[in-house]
C-alpha angles and dihedrals in degrees: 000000000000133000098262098056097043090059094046088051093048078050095061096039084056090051108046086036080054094046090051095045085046085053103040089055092048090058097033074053096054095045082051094056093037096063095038087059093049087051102060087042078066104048084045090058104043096043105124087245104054092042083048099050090037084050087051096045088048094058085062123118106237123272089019110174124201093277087054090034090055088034092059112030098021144234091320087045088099087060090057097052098035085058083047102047097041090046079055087051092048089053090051083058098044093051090045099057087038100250094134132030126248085231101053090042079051099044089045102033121007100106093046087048087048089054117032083056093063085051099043107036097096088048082049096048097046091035084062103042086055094044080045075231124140095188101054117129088348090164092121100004110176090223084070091054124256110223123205103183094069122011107224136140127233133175123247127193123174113209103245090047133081138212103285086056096049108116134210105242117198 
C-alpha cells in the first residue's frame, strides 16, 4: 500500500467518524430540547397559579357559562379560566411544532384537560361567538370530538390554519 492510498483511507475514516460524531450531537441536541421542554411543561404545571385557577375551574358545575363561572368563583373567576385555557392553547403549540410529545401531554394532562373542558365548553363556545372566533379556546373543542371511552389527546390542524389555531382534541 502505498502512501497515497493510505492518506486517502485515513481521509475517509476521519469523514464517516465526523459524520457519526455530527450525528450523534444532533440527536444528543433534540433529546436535549426535548426534555427541557418536558420540564417546563412541568413547572408550568405545577406554578401555584395555574394549580390554584385549575383548582377553581375544576369546582365548576359542567357546562358553566360566564353568568355560573362569575356566580361561583367570583368576579376574578374569568382570570382563572382565561391562565387555564391559554396554558391548554400553549400546549396545543407546543404539540404542533413538535416540541412535546403526544405521550408525555397524555400521561400530565389528559385527564384536566378532559375535565376542565366539560366544565368549560359552554364559556369556549360563547367566548368565541362573541370573539366571532372559531378557534378560541379550541383546547377540547367538541368539533374535534371529545371521547369519553379513552381519554387521549390527539393534534388537529386543519390545512388553511396555522399553529396558534391547532387545537388539542380529546
Amino acid at each position: 500500500m502505498d502512501l497515497s492510498t493510505l492518506a486517502n483511507l485515513i481521509n475517509a475514516f476521519a469523514v464517516t467518524a465526523g459524520v457519526i460524531f455530527a450525528a450523534a450531537q444532533i440527536r444528543h441536541y433534540r433529546q436535549r430540547r426535548q426534555r427541557e421542554a418536558m420540564l417546563e411543561l412541568v413547572r408550568s404545571f405545577q406554578s401555584p397559579a395555574f394549580t390554584s385557577a385549575l383548582r377553581r375551574v375544576l369546582s365548576l358545575p359542567d357546562g358553566a357559562d360566564t353568568q355560573k363561572i362569575r356566580e361561583v368563583l367570583g368576579p376574578d373567576g374569568e382570570d382563572a379560566v382565561y391562565l387555564v385555557s391559554l396554558t391548554w392553547e400553549s400546549i396545543g403549540v407546543l404539540l404542533f411544532r413538535h416540541e412535546l410529545t403526544l405521550d408525555l401531554v397524555d400521561d400530565f394532562f389528559s385527564g384536566p384537560i378532559l375535565l376542565s373542558w366539560k366544565k368549560l365548553q359552554v364559556w369556549a363556545e360563547q367566548w368565541r361567538r362573541e370573539l366571532k372566533r372559531e378557534t378560541g379556546s379550541a383546547h377540547g373543542s367538541n368539533r374535534a370530538g371529545v371521547s369519553q371511552k379513552r381519554p387521549t389527546i390527539a393534534i388537529r390542524r386543519r390545512s388553511s390554519v396555522g399553529p396558534s389555531q391547532c387545537a388539542l382534541q380529546m
